[in-house]
Residue frames relative to the residue before (quaternion, step in Angstrom):
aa qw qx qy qz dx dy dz
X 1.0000 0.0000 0.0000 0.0000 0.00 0.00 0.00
X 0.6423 0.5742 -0.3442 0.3732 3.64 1.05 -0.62
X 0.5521 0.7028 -0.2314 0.3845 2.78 1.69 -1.39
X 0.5490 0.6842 -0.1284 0.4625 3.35 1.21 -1.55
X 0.6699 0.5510 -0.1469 0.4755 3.39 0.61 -1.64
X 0.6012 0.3740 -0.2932 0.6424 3.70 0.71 -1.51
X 0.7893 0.3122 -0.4389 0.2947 3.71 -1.00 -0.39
X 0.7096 0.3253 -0.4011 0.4793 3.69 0.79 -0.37
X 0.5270 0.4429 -0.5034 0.5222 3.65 0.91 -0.04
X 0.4893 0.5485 -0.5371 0.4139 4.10 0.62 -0.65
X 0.8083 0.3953 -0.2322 0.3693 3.57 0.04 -2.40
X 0.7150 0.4017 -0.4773 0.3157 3.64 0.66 -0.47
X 0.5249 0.6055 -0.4596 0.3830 3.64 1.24 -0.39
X 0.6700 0.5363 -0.2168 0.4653 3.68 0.81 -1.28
X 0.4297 0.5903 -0.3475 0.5883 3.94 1.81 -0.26
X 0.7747 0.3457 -0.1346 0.5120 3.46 0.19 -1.53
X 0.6316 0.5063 -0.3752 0.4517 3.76 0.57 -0.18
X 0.7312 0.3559 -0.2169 0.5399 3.65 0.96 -0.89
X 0.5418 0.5416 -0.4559 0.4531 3.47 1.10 -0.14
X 0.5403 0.6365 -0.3683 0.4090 3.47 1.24 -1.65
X 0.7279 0.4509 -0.2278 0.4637 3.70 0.10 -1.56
X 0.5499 0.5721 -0.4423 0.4181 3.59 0.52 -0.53
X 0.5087 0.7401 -0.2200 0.3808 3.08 0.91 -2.10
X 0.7238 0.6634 0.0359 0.1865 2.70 0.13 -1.85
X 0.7277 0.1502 -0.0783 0.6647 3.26 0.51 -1.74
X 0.4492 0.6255 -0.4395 0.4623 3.87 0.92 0.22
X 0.7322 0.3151 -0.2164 0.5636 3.44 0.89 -0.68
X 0.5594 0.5825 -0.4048 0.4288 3.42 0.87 0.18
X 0.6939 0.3958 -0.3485 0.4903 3.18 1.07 -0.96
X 0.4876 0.5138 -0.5257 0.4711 4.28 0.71 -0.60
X 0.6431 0.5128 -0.3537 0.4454 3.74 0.02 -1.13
X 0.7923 0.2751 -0.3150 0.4442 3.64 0.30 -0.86
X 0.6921 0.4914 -0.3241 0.4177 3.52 1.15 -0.36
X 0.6210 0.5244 -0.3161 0.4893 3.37 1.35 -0.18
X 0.5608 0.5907 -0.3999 0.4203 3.72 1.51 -0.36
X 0.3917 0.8338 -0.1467 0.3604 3.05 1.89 -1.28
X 0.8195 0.1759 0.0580 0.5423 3.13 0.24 -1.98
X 0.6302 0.4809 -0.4299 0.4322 3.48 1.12 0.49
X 0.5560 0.4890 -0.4358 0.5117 3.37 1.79 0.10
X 0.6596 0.5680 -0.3623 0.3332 2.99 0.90 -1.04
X 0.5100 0.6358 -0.3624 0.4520 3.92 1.63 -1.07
X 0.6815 0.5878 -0.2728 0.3400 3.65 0.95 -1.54
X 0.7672 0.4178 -0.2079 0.4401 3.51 0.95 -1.62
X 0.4951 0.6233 -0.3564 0.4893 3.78 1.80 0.11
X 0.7591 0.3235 -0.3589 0.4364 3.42 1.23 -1.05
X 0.4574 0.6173 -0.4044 0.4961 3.68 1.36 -0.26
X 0.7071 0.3231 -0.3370 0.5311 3.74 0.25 -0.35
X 0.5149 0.5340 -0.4562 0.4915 4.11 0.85 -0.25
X 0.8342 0.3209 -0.2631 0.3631 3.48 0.22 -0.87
X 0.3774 0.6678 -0.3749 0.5206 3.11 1.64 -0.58
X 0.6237 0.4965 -0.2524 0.5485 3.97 0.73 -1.13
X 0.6817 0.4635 -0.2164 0.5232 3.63 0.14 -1.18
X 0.5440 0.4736 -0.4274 0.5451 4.27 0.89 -0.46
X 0.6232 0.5980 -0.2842 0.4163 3.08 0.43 -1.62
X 0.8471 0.2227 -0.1851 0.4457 3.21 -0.46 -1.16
X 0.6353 0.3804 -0.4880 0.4621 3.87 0.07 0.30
X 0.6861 0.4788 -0.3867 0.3880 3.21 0.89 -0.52
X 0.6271 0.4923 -0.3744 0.4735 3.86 1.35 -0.79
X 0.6173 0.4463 -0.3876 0.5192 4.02 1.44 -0.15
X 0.6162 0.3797 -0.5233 0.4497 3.41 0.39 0.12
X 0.6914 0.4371 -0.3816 0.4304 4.09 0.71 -0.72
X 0.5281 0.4899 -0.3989 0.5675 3.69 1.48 0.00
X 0.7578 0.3424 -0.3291 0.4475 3.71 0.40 -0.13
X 0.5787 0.4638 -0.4250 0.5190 3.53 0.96 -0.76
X 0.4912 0.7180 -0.2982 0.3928 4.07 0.89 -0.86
X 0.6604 0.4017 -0.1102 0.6247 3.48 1.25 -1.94
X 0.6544 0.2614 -0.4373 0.5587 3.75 0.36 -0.07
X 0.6374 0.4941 -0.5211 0.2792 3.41 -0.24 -0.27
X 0.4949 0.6255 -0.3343 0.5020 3.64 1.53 -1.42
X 0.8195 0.3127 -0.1961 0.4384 3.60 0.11 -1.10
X 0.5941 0.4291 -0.4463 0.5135 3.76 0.57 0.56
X 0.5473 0.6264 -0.4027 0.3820 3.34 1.23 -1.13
X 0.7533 0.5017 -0.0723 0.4191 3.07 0.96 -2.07
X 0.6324 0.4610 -0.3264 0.5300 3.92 1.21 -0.22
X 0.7078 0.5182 -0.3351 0.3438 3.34 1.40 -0.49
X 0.6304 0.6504 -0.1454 0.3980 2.87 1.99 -0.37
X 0.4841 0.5316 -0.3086 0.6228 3.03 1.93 -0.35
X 0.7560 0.3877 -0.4178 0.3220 3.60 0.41 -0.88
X 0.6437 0.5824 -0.3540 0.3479 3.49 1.26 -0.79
X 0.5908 0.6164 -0.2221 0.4709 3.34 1.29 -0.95
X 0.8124 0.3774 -0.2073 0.3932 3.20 0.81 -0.82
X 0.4216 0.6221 -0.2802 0.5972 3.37 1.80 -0.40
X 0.6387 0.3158 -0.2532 0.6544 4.46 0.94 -1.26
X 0.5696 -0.5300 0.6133 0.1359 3.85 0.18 0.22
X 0.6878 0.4936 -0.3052 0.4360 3.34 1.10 0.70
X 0.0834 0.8311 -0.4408 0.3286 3.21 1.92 0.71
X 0.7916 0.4040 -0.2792 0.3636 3.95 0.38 -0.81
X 0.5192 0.6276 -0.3877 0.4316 3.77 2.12 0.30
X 0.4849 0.6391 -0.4050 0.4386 3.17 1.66 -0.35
């Protein structure tokens, strides 16, 4: 009967061991897929700001652009208007 005892106490250990490893390389793979999608999260927020550079940087050359129009366009009135030629405008 002991004898008995040891082999189902063996097969359930050798159960729980192969479950364990199962377990196991299951959680290996989330872990590698979660390093994964946390690079993948990182090189998304690195291209967001990259986006966010960008675009303040294309509103400042759109505004510096609009002032330039309106000096261009004040310089033209004064020059024109100075040659007496204010009425080609």
């Amino acid at each position: 009967m002991a004898e008995d005892t040891v082999k189902v106490m063996k097969a359930i250990i050798a159960s729980l061991q192969r479950d364990l490893h199962a377990h196991k390389e299951r959680m290996e793979k989330i872990l590698l897929k979660q390093n994964e999608q946390r690079k993948q999260l990182n090189e998304a927020k690195e291209q967001v700001l990259e986006m966010a550079d960008l675009k303040r940087e294309y509103e400042m050359v759109v505004a510096e652009n609009e002032l330039l129009k309106r000096e261009l366009e004040q310089y033209r009135m004064r020059h024109n208007s100075s040659t007496g030629l204010s009425h080609l405008l």
